[in-house]
VMD Tcl script that builds the backbone (N, CA, C; Angstrom):
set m [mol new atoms 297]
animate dup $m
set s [atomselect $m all]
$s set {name element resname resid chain x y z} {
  {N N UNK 1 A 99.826 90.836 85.552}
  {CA C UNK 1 A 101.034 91.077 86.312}
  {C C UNK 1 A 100.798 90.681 87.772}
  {N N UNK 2 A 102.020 89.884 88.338}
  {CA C UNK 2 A 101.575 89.584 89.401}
  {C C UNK 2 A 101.487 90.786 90.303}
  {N N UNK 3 A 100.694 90.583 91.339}
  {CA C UNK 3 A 101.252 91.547 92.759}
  {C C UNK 3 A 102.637 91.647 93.382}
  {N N UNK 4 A 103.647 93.035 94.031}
  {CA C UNK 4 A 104.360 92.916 94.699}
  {C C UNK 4 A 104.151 92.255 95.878}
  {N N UNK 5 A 102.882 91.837 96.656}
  {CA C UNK 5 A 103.299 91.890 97.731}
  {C C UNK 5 A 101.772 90.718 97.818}
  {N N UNK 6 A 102.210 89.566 98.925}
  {CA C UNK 6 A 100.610 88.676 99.077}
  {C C UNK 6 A 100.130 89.536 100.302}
  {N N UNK 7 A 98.711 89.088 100.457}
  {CA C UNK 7 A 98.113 89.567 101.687}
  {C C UNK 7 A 97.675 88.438 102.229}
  {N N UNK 8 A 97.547 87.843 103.668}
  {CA C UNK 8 A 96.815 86.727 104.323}
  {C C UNK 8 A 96.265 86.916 105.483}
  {N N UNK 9 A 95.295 86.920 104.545}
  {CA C UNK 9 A 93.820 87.125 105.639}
  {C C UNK 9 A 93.657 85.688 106.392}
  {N N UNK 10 A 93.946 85.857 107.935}
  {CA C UNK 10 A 92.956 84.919 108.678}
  {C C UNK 10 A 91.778 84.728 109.021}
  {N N UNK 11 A 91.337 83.496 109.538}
  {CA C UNK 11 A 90.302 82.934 109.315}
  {C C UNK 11 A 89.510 84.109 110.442}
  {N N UNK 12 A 90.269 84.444 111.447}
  {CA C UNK 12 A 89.551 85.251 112.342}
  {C C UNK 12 A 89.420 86.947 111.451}
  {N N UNK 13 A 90.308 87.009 110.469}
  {CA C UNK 13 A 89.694 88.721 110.259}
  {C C UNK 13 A 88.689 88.234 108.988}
  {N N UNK 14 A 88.527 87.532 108.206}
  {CA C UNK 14 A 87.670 86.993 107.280}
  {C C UNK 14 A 86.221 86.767 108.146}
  {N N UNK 15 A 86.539 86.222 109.274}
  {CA C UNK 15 A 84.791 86.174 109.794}
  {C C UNK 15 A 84.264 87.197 109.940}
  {N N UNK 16 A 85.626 88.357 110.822}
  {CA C UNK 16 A 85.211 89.946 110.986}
  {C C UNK 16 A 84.990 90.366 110.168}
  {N N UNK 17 A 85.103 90.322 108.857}
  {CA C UNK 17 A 85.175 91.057 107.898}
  {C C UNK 17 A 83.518 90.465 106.973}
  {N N UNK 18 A 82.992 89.348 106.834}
  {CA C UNK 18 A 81.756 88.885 106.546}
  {C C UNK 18 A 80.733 89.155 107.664}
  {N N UNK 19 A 80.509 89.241 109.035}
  {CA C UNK 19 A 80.366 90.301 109.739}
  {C C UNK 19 A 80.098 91.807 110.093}
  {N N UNK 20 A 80.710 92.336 109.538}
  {CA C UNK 20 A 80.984 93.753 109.217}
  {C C UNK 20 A 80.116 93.644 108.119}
  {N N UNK 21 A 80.193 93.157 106.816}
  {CA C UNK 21 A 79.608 93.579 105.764}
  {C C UNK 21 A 78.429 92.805 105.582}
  {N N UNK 22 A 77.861 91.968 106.946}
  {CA C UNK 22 A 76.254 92.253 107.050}
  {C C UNK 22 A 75.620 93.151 107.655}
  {N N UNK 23 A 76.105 93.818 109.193}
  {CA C UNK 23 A 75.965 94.507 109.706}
  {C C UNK 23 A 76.015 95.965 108.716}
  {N N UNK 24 A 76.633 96.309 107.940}
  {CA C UNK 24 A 76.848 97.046 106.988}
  {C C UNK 24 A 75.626 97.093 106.059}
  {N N UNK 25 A 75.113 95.838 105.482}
  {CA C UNK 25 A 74.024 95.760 104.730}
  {C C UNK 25 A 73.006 96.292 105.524}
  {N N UNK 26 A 72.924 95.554 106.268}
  {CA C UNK 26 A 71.401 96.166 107.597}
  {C C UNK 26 A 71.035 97.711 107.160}
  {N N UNK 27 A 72.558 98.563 107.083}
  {CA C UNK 27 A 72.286 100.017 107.267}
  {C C UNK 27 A 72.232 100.791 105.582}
  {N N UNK 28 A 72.181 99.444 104.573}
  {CA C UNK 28 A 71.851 100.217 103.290}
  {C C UNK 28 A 73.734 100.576 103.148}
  {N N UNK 29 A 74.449 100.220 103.363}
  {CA C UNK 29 A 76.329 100.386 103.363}
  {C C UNK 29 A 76.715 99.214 102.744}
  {N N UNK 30 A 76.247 98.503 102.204}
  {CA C UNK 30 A 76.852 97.068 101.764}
  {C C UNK 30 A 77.584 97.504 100.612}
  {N N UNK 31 A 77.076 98.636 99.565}
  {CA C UNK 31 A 77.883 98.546 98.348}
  {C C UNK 31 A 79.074 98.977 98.878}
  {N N UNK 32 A 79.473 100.322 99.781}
  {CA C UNK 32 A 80.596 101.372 99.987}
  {C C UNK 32 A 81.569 100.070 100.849}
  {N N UNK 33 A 80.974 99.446 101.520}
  {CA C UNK 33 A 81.656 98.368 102.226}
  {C C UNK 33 A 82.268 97.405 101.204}
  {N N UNK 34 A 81.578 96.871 100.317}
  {CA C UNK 34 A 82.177 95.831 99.290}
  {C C UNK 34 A 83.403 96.945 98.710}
  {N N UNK 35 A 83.076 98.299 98.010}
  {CA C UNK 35 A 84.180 98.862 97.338}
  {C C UNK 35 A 85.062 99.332 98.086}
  {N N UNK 36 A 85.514 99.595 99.622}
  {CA C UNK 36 A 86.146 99.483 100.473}
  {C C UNK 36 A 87.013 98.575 100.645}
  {N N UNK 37 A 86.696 97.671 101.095}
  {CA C UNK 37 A 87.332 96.336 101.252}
  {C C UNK 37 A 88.352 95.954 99.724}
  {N N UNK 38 A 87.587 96.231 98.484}
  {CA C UNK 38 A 88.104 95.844 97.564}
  {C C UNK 38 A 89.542 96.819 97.368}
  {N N UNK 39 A 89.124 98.596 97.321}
  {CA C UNK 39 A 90.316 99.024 97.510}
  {C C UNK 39 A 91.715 99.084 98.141}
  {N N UNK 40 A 90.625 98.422 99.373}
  {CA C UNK 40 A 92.052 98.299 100.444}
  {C C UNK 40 A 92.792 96.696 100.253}
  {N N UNK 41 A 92.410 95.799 99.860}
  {CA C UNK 41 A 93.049 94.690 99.040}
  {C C UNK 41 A 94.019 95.142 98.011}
  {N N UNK 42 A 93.220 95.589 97.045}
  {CA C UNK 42 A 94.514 96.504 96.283}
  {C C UNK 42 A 95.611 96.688 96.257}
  {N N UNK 43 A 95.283 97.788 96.927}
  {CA C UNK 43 A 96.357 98.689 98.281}
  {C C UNK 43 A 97.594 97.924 99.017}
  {N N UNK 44 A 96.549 96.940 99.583}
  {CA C UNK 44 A 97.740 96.104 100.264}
  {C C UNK 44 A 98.533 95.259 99.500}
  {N N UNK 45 A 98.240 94.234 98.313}
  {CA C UNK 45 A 98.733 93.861 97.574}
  {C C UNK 45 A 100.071 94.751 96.683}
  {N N UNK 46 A 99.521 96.004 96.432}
  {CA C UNK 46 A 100.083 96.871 95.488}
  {C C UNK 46 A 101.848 97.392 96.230}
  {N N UNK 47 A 101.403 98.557 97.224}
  {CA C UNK 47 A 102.476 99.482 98.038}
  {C C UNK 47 A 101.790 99.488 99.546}
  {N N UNK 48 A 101.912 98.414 100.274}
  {CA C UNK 48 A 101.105 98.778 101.554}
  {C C UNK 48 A 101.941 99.454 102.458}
  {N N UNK 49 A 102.876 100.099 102.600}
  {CA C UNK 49 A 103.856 100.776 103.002}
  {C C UNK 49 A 103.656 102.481 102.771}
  {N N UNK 50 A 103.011 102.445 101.338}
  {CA C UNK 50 A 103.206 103.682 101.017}
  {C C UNK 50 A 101.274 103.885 101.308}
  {N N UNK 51 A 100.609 103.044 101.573}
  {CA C UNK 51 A 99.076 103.555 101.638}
  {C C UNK 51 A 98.819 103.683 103.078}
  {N N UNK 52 A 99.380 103.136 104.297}
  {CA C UNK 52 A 98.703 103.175 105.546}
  {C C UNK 52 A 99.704 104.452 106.502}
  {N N UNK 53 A 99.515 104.864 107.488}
  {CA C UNK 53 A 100.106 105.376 108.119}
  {C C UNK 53 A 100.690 104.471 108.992}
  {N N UNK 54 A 102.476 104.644 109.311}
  {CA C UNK 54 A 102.655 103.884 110.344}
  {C C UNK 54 A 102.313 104.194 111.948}
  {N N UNK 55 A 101.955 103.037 112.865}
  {CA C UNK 55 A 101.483 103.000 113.930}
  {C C UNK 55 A 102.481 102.542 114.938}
  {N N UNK 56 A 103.154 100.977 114.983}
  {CA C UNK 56 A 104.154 100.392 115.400}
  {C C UNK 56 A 105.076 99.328 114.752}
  {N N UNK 57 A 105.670 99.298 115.230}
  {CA C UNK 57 A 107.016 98.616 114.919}
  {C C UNK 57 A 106.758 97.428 116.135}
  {N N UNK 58 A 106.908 95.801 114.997}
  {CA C UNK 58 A 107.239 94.962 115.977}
  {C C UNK 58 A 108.523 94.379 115.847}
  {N N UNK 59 A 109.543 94.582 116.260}
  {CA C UNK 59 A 110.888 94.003 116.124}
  {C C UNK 59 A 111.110 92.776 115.897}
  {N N UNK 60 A 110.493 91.963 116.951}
  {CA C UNK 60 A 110.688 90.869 116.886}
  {C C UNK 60 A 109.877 89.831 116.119}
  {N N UNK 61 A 108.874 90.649 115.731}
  {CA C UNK 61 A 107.663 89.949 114.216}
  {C C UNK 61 A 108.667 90.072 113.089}
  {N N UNK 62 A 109.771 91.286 113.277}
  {CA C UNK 62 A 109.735 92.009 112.533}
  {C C UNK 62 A 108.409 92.499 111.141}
  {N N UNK 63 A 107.891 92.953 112.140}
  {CA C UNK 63 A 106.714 93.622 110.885}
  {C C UNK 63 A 106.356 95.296 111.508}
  {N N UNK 64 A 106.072 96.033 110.790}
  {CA C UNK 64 A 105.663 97.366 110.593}
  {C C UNK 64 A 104.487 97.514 110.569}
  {N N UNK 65 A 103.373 97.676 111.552}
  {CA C UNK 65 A 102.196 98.008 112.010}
  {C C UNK 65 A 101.879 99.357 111.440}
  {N N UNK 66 A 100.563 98.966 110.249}
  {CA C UNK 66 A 100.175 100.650 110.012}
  {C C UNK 66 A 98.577 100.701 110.089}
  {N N UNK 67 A 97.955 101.486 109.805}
  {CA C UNK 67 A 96.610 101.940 109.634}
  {C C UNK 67 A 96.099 102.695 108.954}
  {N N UNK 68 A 94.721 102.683 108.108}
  {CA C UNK 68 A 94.763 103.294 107.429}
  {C C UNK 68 A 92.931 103.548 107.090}
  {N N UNK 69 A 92.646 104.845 106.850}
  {CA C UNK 69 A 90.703 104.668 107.143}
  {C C UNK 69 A 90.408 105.131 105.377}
  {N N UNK 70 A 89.675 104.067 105.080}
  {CA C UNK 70 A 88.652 104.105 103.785}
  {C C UNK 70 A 87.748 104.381 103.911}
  {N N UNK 71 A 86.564 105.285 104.420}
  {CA C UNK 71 A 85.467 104.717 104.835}
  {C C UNK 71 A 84.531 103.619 103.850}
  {N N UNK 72 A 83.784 103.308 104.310}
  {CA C UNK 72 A 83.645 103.228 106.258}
  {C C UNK 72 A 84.553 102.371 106.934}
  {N N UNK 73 A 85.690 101.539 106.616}
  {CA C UNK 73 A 86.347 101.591 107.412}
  {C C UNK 73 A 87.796 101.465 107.311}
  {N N UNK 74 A 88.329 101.294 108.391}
  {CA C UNK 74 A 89.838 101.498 108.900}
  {C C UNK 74 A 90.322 100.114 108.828}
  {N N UNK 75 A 91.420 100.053 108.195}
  {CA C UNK 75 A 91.917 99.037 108.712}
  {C C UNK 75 A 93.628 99.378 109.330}
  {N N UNK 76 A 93.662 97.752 110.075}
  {CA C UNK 76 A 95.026 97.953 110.853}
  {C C UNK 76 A 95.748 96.636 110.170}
  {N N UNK 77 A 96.856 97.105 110.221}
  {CA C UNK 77 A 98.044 95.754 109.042}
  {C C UNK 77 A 99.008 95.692 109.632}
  {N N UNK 78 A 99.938 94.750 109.032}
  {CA C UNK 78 A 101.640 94.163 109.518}
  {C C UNK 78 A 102.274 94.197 108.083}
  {N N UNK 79 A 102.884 94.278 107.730}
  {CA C UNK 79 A 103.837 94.324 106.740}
  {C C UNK 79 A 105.501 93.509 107.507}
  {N N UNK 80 A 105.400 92.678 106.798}
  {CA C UNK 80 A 106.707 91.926 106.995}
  {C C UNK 80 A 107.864 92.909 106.619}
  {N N UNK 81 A 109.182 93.031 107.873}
  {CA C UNK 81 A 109.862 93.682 106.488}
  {C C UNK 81 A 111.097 93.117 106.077}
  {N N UNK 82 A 110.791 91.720 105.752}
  {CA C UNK 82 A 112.034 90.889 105.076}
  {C C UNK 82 A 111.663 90.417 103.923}
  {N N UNK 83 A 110.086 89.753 103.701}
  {CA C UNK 83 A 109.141 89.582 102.795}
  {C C UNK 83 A 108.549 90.206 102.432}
  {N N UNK 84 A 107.691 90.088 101.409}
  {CA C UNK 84 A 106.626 91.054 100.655}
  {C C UNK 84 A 105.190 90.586 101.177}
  {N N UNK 85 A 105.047 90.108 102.095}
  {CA C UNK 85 A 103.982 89.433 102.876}
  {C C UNK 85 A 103.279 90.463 103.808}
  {N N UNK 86 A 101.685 90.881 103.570}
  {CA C UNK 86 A 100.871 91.800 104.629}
  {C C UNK 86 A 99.636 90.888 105.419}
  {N N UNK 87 A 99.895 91.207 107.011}
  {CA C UNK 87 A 98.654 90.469 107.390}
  {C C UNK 87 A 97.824 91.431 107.976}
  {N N UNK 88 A 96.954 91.562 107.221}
  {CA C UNK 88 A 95.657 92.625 107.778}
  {C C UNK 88 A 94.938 91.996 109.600}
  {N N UNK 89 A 94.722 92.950 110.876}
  {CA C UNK 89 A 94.863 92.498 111.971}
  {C C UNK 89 A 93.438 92.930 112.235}
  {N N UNK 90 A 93.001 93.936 111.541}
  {CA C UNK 90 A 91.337 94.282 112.118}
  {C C UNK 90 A 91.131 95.072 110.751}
  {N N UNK 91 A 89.237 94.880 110.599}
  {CA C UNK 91 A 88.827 95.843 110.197}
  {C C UNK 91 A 87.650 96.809 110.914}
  {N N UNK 92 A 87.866 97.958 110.820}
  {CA C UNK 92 A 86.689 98.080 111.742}
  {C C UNK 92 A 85.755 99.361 110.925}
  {N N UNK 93 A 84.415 99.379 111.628}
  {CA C UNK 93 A 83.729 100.561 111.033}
  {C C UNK 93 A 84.766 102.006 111.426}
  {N N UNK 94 A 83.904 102.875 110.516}
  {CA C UNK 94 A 84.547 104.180 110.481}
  {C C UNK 94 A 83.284 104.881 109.869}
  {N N UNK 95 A 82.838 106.259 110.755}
  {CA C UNK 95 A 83.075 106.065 112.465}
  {C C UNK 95 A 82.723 105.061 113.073}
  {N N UNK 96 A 83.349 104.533 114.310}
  {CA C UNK 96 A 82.732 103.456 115.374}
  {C C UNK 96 A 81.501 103.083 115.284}
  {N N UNK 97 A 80.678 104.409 115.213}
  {CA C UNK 97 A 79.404 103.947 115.435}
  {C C UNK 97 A 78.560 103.749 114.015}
  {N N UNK 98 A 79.252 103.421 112.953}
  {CA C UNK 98 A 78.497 103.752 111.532}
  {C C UNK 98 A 77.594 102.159 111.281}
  {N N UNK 99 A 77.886 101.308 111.937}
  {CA C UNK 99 A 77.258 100.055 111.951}
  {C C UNK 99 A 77.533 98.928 112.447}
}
mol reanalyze $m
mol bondsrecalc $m
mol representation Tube
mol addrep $m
């Protein structure tokens, strides 16, 4: 079944995000990081509306800024709201200082 909704990852959160999950390895976190990441793909694909908390509203993107923490980490998203289209904007550790 397809997904409701695509997700498009840029080239800049894809580097952050291979990044993160070396820095992650370093600390013995690589698996919780891989199953992280994977859930929150999911997620976003699935109901990303109904999984993040909203944060802001961009009117004129029109997209719906939310956030949402897996550990170890958080991520921050856009949700189109004319399309079924999510662009994930950061991922970051959770806590800050976890790696």
């Amino acid at each position: 079944m397809a997904s409701p909704y695509t997700v498009s990852y840029s080239a800049g959160v894809r580097s952050a995000l291979q990044e993160l999950c070396a820095r992650a390895a370093q600390r013995n976190l690589g698996d919780e990081i891989l199953r992280a990441i994977k859930f929150i793909d999911e997620q976003l694909r699935g109901d990303p509306l109904a999984f993040g908390d909203p944060w802001n509203d961009l009117p004129e993107a029109k997209l719906r800024v939310l956030v949402r923490v897996v550990p170890p980490l958080t991520v921050v998203y856009g949700v189109h709201k004319e399309i079924p289209v999510v662009f994930p904007k950061a991922f970051l550790p959770f806590p800050s200082d976890a790696f």
